[in-house]
C-alpha positions as MATLAB code, in Angstrom:
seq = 'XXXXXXXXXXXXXXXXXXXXXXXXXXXXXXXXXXXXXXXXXXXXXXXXXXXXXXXXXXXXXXXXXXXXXXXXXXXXXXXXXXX';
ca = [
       0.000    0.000    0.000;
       1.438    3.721   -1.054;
       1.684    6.059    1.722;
      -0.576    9.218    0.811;
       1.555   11.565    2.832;
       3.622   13.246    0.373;
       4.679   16.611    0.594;
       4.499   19.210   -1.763;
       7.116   21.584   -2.761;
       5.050   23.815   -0.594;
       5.521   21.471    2.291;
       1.816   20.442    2.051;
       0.814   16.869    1.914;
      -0.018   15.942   -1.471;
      -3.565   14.512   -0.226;
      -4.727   17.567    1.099;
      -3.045   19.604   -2.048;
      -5.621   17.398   -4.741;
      -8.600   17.487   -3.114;
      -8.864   21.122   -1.874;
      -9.010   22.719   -5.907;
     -13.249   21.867   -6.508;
     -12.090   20.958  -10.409;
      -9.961   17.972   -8.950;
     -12.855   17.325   -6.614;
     -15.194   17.241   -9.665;
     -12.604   15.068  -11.999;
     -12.260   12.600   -8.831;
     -15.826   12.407   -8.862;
     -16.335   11.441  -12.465;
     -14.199    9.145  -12.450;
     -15.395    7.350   -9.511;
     -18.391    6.315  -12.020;
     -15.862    5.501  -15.147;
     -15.486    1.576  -14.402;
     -13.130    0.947  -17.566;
     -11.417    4.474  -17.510;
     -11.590    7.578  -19.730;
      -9.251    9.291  -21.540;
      -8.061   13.257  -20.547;
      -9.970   14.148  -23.787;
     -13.153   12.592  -23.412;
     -12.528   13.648  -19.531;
     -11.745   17.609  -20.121;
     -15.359   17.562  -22.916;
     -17.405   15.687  -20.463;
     -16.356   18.355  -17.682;
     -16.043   21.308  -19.980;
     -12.288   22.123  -19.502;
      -9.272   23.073  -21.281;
      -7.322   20.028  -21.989;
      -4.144   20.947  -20.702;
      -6.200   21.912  -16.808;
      -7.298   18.327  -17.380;
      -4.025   17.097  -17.508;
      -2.177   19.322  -15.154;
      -4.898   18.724  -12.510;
      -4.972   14.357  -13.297;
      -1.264   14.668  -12.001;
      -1.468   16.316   -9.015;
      -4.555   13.387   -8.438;
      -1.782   10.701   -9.510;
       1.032   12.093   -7.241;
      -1.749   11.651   -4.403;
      -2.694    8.022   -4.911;
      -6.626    9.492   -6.150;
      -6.369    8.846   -9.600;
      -4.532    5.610  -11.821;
      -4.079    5.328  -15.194;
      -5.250    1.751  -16.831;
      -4.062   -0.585  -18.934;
      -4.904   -0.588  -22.135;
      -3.901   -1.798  -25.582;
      -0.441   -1.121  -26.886;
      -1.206    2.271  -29.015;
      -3.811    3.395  -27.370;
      -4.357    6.747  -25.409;
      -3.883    6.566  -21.249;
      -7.202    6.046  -19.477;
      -8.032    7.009  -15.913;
     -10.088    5.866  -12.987;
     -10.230    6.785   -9.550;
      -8.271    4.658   -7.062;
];
């Protein structure tokens, strides 16, 4: 089991760093209900954002142990589910 205490570079733990921004709050939420995983596309049209907030924000939500990317076929783009 990961330990969910990182710290930031602000010396916040990386836990409380994703889920106090309400658009990581919202992305962890979707993606609770995504079974098989979406993509950051399909994830920044179904939430209305900006691609690269999708991605920026799905990082900080990896680096806390919220978020994992899924297998998928060899070729294919990365697809995310909640933890």
């Amino acid at each position: 089991m990961r330990s969910h205490n990182k710290q930031s570079s602000s010396g916040e733990p990386a836990l409380r760093r994703a889920v106090r921004h309400p658009k990581r709050l919202e992305m962890l939420g979707y993606l609770t209900g995504e079974g098989t995983g979406i993509d950051e596309a399909e994830l920044a049209e179904a939430l209305g954002l900006n691609l690269s907030l999708v991605k920026y924000h799905l990082k900080i939500l990896q680096s806390a142990g919220l978020v994992v990317s899924v297998d998928r076929e060899p070729g294919a783009s990365e697809h995310y589910v909640a933890a």
